[in-house]
N, CA, C and O atoms as CSV, one atom per row, in Angstrom:
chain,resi,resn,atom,element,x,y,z
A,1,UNK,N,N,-7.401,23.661,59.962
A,1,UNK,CA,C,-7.976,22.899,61.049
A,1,UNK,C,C,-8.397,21.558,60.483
A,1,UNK,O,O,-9.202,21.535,59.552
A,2,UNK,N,N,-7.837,20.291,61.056
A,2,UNK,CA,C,-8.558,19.017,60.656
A,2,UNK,C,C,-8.935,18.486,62.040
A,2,UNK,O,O,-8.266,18.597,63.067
A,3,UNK,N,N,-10.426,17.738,61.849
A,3,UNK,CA,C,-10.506,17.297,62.666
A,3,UNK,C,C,-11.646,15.948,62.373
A,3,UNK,O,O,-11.819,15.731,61.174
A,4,UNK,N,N,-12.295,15.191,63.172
A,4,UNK,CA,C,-12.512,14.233,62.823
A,4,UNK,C,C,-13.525,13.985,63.191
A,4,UNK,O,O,-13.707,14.487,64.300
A,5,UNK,N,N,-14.687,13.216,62.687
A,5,UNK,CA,C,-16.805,13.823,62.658
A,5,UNK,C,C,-17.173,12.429,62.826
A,5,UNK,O,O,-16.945,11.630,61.917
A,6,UNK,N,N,-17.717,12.074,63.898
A,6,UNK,CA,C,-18.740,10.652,63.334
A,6,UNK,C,C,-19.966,11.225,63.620
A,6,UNK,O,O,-20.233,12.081,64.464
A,7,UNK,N,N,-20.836,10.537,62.655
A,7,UNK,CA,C,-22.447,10.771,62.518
A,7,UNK,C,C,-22.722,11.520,60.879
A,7,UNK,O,O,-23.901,11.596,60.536
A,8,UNK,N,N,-22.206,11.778,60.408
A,8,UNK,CA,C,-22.548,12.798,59.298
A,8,UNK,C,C,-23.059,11.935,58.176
A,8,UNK,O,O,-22.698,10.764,58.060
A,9,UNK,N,N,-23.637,12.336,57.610
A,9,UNK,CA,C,-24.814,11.597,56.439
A,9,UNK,C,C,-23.929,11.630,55.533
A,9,UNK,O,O,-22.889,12.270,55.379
A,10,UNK,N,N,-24.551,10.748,54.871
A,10,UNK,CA,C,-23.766,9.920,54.116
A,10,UNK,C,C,-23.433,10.832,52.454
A,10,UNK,O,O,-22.481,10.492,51.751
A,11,UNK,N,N,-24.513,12.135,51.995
A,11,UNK,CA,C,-24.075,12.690,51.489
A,11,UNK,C,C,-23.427,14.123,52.118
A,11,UNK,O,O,-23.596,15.139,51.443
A,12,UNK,N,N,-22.703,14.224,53.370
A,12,UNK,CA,C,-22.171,14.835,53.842
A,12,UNK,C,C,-20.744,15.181,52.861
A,12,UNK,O,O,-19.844,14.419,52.507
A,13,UNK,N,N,-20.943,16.597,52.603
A,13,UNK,CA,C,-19.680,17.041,51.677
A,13,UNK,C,C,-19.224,18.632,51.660
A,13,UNK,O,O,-20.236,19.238,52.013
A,14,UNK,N,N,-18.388,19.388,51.464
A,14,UNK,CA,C,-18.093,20.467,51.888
A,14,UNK,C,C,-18.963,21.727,51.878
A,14,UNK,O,O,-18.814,22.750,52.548
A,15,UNK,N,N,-20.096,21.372,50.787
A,15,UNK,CA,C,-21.248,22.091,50.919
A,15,UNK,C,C,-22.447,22.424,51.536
A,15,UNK,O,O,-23.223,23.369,51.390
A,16,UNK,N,N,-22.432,21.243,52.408
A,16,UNK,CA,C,-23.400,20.940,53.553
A,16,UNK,C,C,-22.447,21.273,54.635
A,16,UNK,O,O,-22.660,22.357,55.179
A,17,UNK,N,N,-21.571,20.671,55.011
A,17,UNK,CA,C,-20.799,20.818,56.477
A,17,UNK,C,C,-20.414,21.966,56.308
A,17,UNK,O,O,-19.966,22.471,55.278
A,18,UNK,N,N,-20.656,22.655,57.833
A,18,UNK,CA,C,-20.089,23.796,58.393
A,18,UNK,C,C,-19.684,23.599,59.519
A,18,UNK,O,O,-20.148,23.026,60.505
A,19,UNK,N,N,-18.478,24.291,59.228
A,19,UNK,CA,C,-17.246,24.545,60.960
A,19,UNK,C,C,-17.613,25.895,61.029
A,19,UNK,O,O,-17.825,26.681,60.106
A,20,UNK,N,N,-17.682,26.138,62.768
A,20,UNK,CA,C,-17.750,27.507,63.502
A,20,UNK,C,C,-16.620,27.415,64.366
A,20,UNK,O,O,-16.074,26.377,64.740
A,21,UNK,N,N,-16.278,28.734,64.687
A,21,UNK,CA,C,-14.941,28.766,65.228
A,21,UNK,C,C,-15.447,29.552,66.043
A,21,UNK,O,O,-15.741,30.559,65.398
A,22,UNK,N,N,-15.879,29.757,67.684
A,22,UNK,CA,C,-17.116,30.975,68.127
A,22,UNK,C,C,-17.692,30.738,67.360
A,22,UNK,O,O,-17.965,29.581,67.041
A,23,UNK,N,N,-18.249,32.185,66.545
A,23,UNK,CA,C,-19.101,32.623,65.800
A,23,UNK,C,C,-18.935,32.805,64.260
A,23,UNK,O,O,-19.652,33.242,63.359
A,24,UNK,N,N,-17.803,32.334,64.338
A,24,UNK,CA,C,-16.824,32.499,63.114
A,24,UNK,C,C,-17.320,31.521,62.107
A,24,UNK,O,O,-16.922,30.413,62.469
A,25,UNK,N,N,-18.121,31.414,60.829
A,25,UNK,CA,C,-18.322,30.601,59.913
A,25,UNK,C,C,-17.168,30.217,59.003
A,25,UNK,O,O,-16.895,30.967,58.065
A,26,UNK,N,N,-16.394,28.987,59.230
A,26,UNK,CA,C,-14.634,28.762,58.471
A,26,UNK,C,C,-15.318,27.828,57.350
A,26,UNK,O,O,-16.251,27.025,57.335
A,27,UNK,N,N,-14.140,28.469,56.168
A,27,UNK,CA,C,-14.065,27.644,55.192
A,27,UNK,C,C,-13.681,26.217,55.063
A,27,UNK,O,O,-12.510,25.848,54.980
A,28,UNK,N,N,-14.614,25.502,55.051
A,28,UNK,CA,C,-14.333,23.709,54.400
A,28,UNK,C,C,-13.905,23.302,53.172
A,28,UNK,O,O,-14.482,23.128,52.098
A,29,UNK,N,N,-12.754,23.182,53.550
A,29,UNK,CA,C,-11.881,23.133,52.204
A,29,UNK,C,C,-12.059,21.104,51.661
A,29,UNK,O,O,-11.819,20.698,50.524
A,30,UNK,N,N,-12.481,20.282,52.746
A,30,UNK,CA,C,-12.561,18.906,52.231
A,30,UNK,C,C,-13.433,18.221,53.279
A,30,UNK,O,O,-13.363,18.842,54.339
A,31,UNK,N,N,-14.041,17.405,53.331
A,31,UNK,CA,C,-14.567,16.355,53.696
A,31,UNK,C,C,-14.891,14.385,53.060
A,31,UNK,O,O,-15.680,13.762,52.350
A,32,UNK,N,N,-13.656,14.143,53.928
A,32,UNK,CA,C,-13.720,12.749,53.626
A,32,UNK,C,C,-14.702,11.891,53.778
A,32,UNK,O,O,-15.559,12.096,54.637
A,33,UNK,N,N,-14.740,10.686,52.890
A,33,UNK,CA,C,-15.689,9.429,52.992
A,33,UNK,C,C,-15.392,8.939,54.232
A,33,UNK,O,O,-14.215,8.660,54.457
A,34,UNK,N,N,-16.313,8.756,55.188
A,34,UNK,CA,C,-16.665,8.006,56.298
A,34,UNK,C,C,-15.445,6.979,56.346
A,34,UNK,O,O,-14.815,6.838,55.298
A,35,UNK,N,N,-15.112,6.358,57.304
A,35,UNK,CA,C,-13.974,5.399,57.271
A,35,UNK,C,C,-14.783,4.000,58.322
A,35,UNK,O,O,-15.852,4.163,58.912
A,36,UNK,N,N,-14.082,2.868,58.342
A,36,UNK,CA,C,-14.710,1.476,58.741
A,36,UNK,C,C,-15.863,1.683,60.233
A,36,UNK,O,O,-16.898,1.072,60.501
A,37,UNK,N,N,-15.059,2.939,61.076
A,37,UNK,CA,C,-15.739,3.207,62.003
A,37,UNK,C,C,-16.741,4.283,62.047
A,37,UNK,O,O,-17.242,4.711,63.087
A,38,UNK,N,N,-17.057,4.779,60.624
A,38,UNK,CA,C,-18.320,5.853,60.480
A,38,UNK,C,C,-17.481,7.528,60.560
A,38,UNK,O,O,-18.225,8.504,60.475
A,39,UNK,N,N,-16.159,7.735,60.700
A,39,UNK,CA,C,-15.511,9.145,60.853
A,39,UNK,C,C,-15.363,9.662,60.324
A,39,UNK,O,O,-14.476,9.039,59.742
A,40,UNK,N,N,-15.487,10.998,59.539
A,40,UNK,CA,C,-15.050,11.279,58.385
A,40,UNK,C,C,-13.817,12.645,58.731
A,40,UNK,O,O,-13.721,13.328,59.751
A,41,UNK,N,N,-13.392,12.669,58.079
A,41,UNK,CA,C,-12.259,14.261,58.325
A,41,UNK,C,C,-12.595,14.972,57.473
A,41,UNK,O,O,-12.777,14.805,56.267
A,42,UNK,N,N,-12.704,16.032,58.310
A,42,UNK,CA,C,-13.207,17.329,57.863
A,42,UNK,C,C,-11.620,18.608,57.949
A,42,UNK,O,O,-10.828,18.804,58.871
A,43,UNK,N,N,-11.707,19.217,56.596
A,43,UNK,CA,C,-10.746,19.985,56.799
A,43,UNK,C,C,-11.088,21.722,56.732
A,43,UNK,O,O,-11.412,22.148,55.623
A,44,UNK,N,N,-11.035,22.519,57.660
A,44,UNK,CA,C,-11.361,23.684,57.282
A,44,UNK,C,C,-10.084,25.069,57.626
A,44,UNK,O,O,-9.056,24.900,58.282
A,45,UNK,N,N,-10.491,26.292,57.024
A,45,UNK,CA,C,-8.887,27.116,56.939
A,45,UNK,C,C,-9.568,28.096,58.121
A,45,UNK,O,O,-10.777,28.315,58.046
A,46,UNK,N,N,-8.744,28.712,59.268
A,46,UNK,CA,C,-8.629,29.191,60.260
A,46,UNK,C,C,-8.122,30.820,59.717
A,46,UNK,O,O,-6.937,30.903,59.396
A,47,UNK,N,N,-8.658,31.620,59.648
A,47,UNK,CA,C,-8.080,32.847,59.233
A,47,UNK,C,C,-7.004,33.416,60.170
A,47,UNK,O,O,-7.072,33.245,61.387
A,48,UNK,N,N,-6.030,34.079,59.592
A,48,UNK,CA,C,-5.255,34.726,60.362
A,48,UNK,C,C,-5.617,35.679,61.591
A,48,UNK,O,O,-5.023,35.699,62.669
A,49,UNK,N,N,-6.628,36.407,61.244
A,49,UNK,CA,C,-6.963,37.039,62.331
A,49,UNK,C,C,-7.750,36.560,63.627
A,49,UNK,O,O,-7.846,37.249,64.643
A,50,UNK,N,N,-8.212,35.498,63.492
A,50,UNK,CA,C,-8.345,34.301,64.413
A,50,UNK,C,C,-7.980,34.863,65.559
A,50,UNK,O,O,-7.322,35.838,65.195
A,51,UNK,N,N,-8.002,34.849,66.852
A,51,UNK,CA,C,-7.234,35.456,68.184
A,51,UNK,C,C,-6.624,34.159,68.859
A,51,UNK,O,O,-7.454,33.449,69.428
A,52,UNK,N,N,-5.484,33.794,68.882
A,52,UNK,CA,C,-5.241,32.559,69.467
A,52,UNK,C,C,-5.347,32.575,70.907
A,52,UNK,O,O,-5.451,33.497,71.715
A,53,UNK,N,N,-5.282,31.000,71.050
A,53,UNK,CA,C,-6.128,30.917,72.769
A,53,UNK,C,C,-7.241,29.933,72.652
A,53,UNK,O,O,-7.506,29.461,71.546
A,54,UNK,N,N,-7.722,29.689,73.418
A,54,UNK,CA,C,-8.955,28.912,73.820
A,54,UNK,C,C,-10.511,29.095,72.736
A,54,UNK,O,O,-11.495,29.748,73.084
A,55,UNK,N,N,-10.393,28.419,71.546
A,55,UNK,CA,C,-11.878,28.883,71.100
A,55,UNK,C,C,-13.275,27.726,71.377
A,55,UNK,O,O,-13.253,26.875,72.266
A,56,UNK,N,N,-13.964,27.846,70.803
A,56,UNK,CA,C,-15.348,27.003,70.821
A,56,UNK,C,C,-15.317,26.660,69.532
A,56,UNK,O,O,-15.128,27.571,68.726
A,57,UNK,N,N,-15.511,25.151,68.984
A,57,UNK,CA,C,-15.511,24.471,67.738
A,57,UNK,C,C,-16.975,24.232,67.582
A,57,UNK,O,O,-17.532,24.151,68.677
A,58,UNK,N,N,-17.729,24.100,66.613
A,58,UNK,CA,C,-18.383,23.182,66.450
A,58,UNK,C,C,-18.943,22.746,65.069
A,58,UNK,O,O,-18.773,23.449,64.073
A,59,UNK,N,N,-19.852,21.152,65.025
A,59,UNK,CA,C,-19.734,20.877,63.539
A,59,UNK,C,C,-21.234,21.315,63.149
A,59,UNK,O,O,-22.072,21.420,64.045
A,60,UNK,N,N,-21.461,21.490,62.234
A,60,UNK,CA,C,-23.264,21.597,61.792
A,60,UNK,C,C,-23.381,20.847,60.388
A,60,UNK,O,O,-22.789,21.226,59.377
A,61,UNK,N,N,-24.373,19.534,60.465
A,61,UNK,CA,C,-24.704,19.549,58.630
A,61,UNK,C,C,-26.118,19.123,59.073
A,61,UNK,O,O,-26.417,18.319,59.955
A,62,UNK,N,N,-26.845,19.774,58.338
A,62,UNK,CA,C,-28.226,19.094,57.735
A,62,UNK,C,C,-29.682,19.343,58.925
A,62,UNK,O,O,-30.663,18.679,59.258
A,63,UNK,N,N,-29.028,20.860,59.311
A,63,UNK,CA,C,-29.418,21.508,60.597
A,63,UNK,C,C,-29.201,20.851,61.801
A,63,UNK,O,O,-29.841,21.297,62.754
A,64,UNK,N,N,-28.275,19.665,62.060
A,64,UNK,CA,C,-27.863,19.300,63.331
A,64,UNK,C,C,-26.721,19.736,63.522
A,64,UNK,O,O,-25.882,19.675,62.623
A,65,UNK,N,N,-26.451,20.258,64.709
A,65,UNK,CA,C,-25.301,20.999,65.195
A,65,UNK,C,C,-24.741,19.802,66.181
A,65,UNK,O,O,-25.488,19.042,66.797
A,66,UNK,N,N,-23.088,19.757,66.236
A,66,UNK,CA,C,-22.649,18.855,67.051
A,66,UNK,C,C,-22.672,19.870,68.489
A,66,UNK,O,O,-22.970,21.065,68.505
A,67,UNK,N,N,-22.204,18.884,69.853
A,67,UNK,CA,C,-22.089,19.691,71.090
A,67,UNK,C,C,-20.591,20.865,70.584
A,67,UNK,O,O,-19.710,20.690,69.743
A,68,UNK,N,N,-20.898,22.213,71.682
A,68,UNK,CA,C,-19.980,23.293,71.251
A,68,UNK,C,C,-18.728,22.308,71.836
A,68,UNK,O,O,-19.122,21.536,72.710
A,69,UNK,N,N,-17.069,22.186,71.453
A,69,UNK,CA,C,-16.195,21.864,72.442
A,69,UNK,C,C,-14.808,22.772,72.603
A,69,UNK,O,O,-14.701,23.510,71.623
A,70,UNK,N,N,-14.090,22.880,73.225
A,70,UNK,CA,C,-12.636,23.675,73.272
A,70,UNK,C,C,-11.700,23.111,72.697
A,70,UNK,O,O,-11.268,21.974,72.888
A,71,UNK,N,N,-11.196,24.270,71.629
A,71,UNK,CA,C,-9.777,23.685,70.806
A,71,UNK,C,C,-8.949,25.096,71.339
A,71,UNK,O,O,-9.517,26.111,71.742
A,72,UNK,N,N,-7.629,24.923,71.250
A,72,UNK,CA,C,-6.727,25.690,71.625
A,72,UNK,C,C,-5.972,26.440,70.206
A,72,UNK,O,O,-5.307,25.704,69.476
A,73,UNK,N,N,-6.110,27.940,69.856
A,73,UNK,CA,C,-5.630,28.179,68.478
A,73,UNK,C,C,-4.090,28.668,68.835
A,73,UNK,O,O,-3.988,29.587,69.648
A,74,UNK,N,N,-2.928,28.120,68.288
A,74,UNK,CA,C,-1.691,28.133,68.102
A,74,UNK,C,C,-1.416,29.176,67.328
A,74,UNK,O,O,-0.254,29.409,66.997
C-alpha cells in the first residue's frame, strides 16, 4: 500500500507512523521526507489474508489519528 500524508512531523518515520487497515495494524515498511508541498509517502505491506473489497484506511503518528477514509483492496 502507498499512499500519500500531509501534516506529519517532521521526525515522522516508520517507527512512529502507523497504517490501520479496519482494525488491522500494517507494517510500514518506509516513510519519505516531506516533499515542497509538506507530503510525505508512506509505504505499508497489506497481508494476504486481507479480504478484498471496500476497507477503512487510516494514518496515526504522535497520537493524532488522520480522518478514517475508503480504499478499495484488489
Amino acid at each position: 500500500l502507498t499512499c500519500w500524508v500531509a501534516g506529519l512531523a517532521e521526525n515522522s518515520d516508520r517507527n512512529n507512523v502507523r497504517v490501520f487497515l479496519d482494525d488491522r495494524r500494517l507494517g510500514v515498511h518506509w516513510v519519505g521526507a516531506p516533499d515542497a508541498a509538506g507530503v510525505s509517502q508512506v509505504n505499508a505491506a497489506v497481508p494476504g489474508i486481507v479480504p478484498k473489497g471496500e476497507r477503512v484506511l487510516r494514518i496515526e503518528c504522535g497520537g493524532v489519528s488522520s480522518e478514517p477514509f475508503a480504499v478499495r483492496v484488489v
